[in-house]
N, CA, C and O atoms as a Tinker XYZ file with bonds, in Angstrom:
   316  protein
     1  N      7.169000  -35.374000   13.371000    73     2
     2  CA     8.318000  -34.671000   12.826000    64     1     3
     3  C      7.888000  -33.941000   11.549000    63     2     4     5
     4  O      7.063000  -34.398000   10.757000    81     3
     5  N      8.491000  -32.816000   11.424000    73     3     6
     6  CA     7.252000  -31.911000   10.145000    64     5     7
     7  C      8.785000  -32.018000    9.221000    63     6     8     9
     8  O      9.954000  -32.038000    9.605000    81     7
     9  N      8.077000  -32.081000    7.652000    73     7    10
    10  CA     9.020000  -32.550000    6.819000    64     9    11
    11  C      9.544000  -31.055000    6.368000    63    10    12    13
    12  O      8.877000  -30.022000    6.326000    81    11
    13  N     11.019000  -31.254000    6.022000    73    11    14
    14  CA    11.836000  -30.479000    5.360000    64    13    15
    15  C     12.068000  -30.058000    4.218000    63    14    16    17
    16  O     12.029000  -30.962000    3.382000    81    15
    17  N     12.377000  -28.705000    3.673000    73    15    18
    18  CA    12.121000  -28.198000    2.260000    64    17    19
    19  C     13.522000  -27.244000    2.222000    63    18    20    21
    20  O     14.000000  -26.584000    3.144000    81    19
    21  N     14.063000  -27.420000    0.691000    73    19    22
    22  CA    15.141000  -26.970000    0.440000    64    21    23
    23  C     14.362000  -25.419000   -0.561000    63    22    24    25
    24  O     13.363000  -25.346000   -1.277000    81    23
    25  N     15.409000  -24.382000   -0.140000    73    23    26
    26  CA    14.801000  -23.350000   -0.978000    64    25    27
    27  C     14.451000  -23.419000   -2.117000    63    26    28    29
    28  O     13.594000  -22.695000   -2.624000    81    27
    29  N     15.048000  -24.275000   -2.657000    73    27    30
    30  CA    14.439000  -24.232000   -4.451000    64    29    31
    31  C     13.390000  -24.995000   -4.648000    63    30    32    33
    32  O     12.804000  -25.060000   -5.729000    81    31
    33  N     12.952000  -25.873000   -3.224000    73    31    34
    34  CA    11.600000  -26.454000   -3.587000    64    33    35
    35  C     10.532000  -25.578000   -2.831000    63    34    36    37
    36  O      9.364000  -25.738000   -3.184000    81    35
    37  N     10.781000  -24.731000   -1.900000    73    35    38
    38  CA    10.184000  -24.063000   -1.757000    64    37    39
    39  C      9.459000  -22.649000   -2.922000    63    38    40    41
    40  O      8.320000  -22.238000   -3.143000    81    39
    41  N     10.471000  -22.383000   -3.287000    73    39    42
    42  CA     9.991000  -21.166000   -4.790000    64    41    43
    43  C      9.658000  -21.824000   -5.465000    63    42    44    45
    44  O      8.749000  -21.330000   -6.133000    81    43
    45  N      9.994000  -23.228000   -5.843000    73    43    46
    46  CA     9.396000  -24.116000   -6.889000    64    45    47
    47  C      7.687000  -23.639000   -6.755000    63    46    48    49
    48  O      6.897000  -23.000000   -7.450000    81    47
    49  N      7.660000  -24.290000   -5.562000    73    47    50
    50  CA     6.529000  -24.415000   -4.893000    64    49    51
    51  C      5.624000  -23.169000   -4.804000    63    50    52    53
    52  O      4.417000  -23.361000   -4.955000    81    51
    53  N      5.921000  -22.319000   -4.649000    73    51    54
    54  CA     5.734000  -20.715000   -4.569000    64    53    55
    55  C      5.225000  -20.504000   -6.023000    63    54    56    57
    56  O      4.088000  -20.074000   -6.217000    81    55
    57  N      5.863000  -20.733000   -6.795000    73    55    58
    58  CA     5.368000  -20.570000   -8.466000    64    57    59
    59  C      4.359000  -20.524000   -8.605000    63    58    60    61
    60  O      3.826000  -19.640000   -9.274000    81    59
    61  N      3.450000  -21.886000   -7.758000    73    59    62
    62  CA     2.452000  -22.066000   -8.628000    64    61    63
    63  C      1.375000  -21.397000   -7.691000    63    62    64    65
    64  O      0.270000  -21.524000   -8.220000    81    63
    65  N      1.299000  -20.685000   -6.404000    73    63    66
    66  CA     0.755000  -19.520000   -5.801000    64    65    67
    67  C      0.225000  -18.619000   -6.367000    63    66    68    69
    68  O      0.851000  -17.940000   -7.182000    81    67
    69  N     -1.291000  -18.354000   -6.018000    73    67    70
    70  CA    -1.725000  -17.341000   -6.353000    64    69    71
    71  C     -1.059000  -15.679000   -5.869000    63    70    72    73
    72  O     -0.716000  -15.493000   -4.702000    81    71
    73  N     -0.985000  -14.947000   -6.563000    73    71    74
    74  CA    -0.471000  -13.929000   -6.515000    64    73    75
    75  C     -0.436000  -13.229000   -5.147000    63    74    76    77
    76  O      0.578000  -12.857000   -4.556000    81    75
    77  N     -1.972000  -13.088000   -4.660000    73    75    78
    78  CA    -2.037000  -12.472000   -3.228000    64    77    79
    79  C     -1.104000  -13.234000   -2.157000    63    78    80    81
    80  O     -0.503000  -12.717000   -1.216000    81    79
    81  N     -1.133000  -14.736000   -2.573000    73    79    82
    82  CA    -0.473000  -15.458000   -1.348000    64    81    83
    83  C      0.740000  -15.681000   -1.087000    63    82    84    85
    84  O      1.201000  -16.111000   -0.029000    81    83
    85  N      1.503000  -15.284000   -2.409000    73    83    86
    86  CA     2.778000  -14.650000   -2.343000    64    85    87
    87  C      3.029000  -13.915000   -1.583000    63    86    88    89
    88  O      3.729000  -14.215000   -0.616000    81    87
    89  N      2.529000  -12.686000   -1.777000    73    87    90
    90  CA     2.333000  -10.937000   -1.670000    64    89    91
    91  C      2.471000  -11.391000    0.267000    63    90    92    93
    92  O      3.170000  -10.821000    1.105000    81    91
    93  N      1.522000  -12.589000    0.465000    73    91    94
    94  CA     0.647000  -12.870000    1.610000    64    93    95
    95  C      2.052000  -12.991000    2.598000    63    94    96    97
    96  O      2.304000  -12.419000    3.658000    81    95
    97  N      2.901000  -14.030000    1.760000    73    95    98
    98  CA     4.402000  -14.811000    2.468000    64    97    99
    99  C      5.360000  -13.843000    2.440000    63    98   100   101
   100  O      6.161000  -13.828000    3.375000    81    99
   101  N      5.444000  -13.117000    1.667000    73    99   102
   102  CA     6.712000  -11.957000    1.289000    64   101   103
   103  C      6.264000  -11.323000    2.259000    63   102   104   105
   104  O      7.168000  -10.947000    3.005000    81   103
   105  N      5.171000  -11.012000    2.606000    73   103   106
   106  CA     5.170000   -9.638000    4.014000    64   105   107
   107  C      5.497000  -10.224000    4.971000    63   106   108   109
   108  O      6.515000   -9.802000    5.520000    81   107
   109  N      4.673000  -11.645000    5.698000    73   107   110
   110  CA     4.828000  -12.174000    6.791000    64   109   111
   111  C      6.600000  -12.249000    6.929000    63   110   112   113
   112  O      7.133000  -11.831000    7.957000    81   111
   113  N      7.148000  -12.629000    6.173000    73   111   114
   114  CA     8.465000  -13.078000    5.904000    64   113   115
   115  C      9.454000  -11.755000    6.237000    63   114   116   117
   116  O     10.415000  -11.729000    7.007000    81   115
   117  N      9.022000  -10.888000    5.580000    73   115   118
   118  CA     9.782000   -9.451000    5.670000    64   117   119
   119  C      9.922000   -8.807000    7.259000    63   118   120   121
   120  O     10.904000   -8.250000    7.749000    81   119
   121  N      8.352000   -9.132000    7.992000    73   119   122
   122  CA     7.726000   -8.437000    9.126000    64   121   123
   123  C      8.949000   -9.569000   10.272000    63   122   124   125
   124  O      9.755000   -9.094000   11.073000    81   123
   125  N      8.747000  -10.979000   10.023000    73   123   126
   126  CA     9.785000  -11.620000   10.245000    64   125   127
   127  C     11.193000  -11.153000   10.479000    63   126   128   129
   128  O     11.945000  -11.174000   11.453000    81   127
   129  N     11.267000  -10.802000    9.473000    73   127   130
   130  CA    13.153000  -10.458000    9.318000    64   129   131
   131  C     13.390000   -9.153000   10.165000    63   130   132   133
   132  O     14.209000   -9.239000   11.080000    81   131
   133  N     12.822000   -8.080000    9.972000    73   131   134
   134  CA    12.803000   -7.101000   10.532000    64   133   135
   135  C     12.271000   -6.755000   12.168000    63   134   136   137
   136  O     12.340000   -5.645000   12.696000    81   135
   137  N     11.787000   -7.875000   12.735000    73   135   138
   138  CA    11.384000   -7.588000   13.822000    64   137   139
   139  C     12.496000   -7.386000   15.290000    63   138   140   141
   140  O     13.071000   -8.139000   16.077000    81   139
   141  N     12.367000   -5.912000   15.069000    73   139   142
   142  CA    13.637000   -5.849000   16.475000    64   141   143
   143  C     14.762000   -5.927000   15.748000    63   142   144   145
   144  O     15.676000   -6.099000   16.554000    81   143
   145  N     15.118000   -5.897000   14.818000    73   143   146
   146  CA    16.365000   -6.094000   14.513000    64   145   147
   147  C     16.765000   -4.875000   14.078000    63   146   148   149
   148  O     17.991000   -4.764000   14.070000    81   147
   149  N     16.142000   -3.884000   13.699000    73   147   150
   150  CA    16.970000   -2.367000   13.713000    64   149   151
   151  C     16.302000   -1.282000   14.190000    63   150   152   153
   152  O     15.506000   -0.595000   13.550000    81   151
   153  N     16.594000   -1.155000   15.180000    73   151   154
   154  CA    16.329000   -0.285000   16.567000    64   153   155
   155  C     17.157000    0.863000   16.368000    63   154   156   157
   156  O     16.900000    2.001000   16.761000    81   155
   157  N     18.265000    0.459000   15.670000    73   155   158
   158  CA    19.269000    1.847000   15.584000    64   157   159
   159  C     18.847000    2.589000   14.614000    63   158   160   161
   160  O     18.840000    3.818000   14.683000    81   159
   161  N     18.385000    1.815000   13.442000    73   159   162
   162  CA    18.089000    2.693000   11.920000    64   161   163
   163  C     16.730000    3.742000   12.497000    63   162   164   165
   164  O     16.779000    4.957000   12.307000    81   163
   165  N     15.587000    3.102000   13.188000    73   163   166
   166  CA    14.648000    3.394000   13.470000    64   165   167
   167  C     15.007000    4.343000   14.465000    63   166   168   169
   168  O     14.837000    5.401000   13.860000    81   167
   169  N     15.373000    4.618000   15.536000    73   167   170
   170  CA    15.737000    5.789000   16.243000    64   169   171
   171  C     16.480000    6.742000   15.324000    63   170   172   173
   172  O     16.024000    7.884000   15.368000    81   171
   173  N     17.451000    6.577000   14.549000    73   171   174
   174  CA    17.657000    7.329000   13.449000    64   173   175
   175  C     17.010000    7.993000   12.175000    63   174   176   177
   176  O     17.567000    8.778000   11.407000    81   175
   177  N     16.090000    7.655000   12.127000    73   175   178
   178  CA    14.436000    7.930000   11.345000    64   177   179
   179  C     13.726000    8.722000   12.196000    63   178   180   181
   180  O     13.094000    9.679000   11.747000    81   179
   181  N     13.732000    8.531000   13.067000    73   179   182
   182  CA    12.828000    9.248000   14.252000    64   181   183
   183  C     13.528000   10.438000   14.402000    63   182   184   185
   184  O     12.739000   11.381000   14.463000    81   183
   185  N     14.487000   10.716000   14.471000    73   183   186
   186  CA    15.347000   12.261000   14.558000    64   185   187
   187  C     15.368000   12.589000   13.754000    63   186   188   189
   188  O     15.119000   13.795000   13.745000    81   187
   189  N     15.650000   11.968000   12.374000    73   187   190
   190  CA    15.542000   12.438000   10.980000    64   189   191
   191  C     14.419000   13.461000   10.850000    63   190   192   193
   192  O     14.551000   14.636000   10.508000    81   191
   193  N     12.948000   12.632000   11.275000    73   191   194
   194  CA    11.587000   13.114000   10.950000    64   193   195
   195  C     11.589000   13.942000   11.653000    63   194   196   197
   196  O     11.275000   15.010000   11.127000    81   195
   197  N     11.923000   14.005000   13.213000    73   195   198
   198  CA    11.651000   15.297000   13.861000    64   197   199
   199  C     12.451000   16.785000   13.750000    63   198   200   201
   200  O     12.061000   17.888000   14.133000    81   199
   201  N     13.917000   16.343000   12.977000    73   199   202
   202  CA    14.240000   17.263000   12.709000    64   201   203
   203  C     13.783000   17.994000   11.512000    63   202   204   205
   204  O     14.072000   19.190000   11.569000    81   203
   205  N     13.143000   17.624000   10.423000    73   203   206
   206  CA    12.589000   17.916000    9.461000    64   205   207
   207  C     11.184000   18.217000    9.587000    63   206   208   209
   208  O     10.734000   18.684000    8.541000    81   207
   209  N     10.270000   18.096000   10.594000    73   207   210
   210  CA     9.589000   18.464000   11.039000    64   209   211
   211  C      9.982000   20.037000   11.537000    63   210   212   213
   212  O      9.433000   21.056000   11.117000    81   211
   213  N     10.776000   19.991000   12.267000    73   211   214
   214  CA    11.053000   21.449000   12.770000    64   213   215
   215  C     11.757000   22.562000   12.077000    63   214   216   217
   216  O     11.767000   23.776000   12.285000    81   215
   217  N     12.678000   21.377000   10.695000    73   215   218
   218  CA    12.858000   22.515000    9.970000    64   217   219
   219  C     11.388000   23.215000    9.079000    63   218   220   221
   220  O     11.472000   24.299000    8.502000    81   219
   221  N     10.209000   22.463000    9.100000    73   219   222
   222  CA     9.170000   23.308000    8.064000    64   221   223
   223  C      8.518000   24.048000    9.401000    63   222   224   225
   224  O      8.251000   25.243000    9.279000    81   223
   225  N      8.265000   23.439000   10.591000    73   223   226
   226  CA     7.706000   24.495000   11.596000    64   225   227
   227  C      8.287000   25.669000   11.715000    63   226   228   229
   228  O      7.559000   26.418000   12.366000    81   227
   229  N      9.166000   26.119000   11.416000    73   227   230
   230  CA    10.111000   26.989000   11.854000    64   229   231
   231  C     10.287000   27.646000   10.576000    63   230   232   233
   232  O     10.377000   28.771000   11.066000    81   231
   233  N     10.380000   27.805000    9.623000    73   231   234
   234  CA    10.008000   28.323000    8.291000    64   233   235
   235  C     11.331000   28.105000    7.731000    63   234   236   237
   236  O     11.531000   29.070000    6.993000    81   235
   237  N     12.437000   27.250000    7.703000    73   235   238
   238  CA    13.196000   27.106000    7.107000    64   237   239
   239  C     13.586000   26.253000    5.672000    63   238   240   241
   240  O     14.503000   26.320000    4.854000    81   239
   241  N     12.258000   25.345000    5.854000    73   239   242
   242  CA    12.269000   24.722000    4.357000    64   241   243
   243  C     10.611000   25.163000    4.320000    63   242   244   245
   244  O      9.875000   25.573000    5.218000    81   243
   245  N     10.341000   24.865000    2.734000    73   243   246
   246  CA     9.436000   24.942000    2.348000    64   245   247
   247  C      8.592000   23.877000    1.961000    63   246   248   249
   248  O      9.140000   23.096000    1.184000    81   247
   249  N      6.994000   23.506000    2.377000    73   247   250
   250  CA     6.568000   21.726000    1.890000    64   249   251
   251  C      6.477000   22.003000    0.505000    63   250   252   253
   252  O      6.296000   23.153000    0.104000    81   251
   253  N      6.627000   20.707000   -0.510000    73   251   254
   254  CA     5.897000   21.162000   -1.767000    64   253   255
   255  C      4.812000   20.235000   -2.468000    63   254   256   257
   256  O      5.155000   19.197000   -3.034000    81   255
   257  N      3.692000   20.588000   -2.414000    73   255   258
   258  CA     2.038000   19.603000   -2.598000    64   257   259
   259  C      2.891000   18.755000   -3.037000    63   258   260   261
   260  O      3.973000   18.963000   -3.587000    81   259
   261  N      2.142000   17.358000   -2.665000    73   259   262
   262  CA     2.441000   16.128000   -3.490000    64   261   263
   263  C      2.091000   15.929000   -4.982000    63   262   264   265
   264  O      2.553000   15.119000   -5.787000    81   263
   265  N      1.172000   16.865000   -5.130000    73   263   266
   266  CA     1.111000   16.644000   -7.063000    64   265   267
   267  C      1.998000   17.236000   -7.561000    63   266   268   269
   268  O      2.286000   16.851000   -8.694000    81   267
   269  N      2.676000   18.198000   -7.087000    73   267   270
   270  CA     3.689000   18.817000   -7.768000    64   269   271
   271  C      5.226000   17.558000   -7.892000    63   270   272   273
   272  O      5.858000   17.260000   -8.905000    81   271
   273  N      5.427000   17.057000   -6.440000    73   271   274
   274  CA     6.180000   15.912000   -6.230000    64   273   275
   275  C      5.996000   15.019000   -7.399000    63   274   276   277
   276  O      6.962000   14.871000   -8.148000    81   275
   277  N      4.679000   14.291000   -7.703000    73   275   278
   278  CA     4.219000   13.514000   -8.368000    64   277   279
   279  C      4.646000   13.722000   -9.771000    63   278   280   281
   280  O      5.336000   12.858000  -10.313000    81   279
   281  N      4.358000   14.603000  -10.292000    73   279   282
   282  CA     4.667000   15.094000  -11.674000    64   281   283
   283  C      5.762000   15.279000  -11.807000    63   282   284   285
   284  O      6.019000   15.182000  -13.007000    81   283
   285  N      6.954000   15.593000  -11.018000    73   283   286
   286  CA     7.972000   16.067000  -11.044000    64   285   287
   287  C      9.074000   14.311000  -11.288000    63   286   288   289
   288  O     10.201000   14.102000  -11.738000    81   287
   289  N      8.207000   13.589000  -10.831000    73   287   290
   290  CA     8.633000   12.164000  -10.510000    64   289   291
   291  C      8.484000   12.009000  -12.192000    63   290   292   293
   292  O      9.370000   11.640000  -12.963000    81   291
   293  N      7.389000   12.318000  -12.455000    73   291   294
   294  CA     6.604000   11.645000  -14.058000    64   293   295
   295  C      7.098000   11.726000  -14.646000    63   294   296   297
   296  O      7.268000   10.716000  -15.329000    81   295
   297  N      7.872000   13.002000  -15.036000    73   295   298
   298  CA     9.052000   13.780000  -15.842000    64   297   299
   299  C     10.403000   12.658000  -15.925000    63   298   300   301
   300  O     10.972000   12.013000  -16.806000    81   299
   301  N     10.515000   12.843000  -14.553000    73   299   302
   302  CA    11.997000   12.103000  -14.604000    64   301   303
   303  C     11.788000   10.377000  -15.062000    63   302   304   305
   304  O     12.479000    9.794000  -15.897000    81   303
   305  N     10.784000    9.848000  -14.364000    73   303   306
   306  CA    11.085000    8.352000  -15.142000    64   305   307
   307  C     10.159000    8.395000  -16.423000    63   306   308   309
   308  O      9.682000    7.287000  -16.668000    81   307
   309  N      9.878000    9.144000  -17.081000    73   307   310
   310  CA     8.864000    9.301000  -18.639000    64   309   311
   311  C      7.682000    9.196000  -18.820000    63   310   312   313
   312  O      7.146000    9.020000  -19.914000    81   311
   313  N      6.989000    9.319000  -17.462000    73   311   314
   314  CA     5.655000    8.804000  -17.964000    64   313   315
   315  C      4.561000   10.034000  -18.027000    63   314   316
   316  O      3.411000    9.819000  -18.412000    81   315
């Protein structure tokens, strides 16, 4: 019989984890939660992208370099 853990002894427990193996549980955990469970959002992403795809094929928007993106980001949160 494998023994039982209440969440707060689990993060207890987690505390004293090296950083990566956190990083390690938070993904497995996430990949977990998310598996199959939104099929709708994700087909909705997928039209998203392809329609935005076809709006730059088609010359209706314009891309703009990612350093320009980048900097433009820098500005706004101060750095």
């Amino acid at each position: 019989m494998s023994e039982r853990f209440t969440v707060d002894q689990v993060i207890e427990e987690v505390r004293h984890w090296p950083r990566e193996q956190v990083t390690k549980l938070l993904d497995g955990l996430t990949l977990a939660l998310n598996a199959g469970v939104d099929s709708e959002n994700e087909c909705a992403w997928k039209q998203e992208t392809r329609r935005r795809l076809a709006e730059l094929e088609h010359g209706e928007v314009k891309a703009i370099p990612g350093e320009i993106v980048s900097e433009r980001v820098r500005k706004i949160v101060g750095r």
